[in-house]
Structures are given as structure tokens and as C-alpha cells.
N, C-alpha and C positions, 0 to 999 in steps of 0.2 A: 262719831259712830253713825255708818248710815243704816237707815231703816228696813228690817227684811220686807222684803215685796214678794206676794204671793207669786209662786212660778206662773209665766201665763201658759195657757194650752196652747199647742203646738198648732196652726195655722194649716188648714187641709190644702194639698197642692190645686184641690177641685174646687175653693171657693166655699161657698154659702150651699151648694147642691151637692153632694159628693155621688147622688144617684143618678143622676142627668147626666149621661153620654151622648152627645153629637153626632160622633160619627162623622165622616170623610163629608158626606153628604149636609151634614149640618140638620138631618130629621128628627134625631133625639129620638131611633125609636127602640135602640138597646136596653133594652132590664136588667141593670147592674145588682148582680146579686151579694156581692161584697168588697168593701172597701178597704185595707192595709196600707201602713206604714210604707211596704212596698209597693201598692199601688189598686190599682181596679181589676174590675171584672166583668165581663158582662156579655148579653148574646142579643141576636134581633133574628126575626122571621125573614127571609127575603122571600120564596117563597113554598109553596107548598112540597113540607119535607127537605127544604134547604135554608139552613141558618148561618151565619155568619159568628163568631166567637172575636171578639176584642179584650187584650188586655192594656190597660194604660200604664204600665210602670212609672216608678216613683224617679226612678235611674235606672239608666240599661244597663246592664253589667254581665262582664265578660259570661258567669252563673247561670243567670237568664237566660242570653242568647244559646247557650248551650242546651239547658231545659227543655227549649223551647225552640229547637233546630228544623223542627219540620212544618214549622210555622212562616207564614211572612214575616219578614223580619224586619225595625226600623229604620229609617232612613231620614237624611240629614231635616225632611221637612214634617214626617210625623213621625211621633216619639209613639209608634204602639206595635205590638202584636198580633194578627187576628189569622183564622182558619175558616175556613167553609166548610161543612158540613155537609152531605148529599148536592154537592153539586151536578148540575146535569150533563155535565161535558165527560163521560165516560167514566161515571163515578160506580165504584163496585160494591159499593155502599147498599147495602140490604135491611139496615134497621137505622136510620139518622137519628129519631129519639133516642136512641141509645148511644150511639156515637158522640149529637150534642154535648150529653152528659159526661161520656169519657174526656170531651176536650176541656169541660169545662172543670171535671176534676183534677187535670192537668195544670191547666194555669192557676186553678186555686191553691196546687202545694207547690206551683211556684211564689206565690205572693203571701200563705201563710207559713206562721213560725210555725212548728207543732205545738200544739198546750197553749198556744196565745190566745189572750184576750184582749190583746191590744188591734180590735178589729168591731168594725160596722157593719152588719145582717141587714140589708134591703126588707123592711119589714110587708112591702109589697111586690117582693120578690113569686113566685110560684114554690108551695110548699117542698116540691121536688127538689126547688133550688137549692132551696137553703138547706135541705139535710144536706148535700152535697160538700155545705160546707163543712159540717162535723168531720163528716167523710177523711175530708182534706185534712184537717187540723187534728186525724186525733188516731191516725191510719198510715203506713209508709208507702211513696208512690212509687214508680218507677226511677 
């Protein structure tokens, strides 16, 4: 008879940091405001009133890319997601704070289940953020 062995937990695809996003650039200066099974989330400042939006999925799936159609989409050498926000190239964009937050409500009911708890809150996220995730997890999106 072999002996039960405690299940071990599940191995994060991020490592020891699951908060620490890189970035193309390798700056690390996205604030991921939540972590899932299906993957990350997170945004950076580029700059004044234009942000960047990254999601890191866990696996791209046909789902996702759907979702998530008006997004950049992955490619064979980075496995992510991202949009910009108030960009300045003829952007018609009138409120980006506002914006910001739509896309990021966006990719967060792409990555969460509804009702799950099987999910990580950036505890030094921005307080806005993280309601955002309620939002996502407990609300239906588009």
C-alpha cells in the first residue's frame, strides 16, 4: 500500500512573483492587479493620460482571442494581449481614466470564472483596481 501524499499546490506559470510583469521592454512597470488560473492582468502609465493594458494568458484559446478581438493579439514570440489607452495618434478618446478601467474590466471577465475564488488580488494594486475586480467576478460583461 503506498502512502497518501499531500496534493501539492499547483506551480504559478509566473514563478515566485506572480505580480511582476516585464513587459516587452523588460521595465517591470505594469501593476498587475490580478492573477487567475487563466492568466494575468495588468496596465502601466506610458504617458500622461495614455496607458498600456497587458494580459498574460495561461493558454491562448480560440475563447480568448475572440473576447479579446480588438486587442493586439499573440504571436508566435509573445504569448500576451495588450491595448492602449488615449493614445495620441488620432485617438477620439475624451476620458482614458475611464477607458483604462473599461479595458481592464474587459480582460478581467476574460481571465475570471464568475463566483471564483480561485484567484490572487495585488494587495498593492490601486484601490480602484481591485474593485474592478469584484466588478468582473460577480457582474456579466459583454
Amino acid at each position: 500500500m503506498t502512502p497518501i501524499e499531500k496534493p501539492k499546490k499547483p506551480k504559478s506559470a509566473w514563478g515566485k512573483k506572480p505580480f511582476y510583469m516585464a513587459g516587452t521592454e523588460k521595465t517591470g512597470e505594469y501593476v498587475v492587479v490580478v492573477v487567475t488560473p487563466l492568466g494575468r492582468i495588468g496596465y502601466r502609465v506610458l504617458g500622461d493620460d495614455t496607458f498600456r493594458v497587458r494580459l498574460e494568458p495561461s493558454d491562448v484559446t480560440e475563447k480568448l482571442i475572440a473576447k479579446l478581438a480588438s486587442w493586439k493579439q499573440p504571436d508566435k514570440e509573445q504569448k500576451r494581449f495588450s491595448t492602449v489607452i488615449g493614445d495620441s495618434e488620432g485617438s477620439q478618446d475624451n476620458n482614458p481614466e475611464k477607458t483604462l478601467k473599461g479595458a481592464l474590466l474587459k480582460g478581467m471577465r476574460a481571465l475570471i470564472v464568475r463566483n471564483s475564488e480561485l484567484m490572487r488580488v495585488n494587495a498593492e494594486a490601486p484601490e480602484w483596481a481591485r474593485k474592478l475586480v469584484d466588478e468582473a467576478r460577480y457582474t456579466k460583461g459583454d
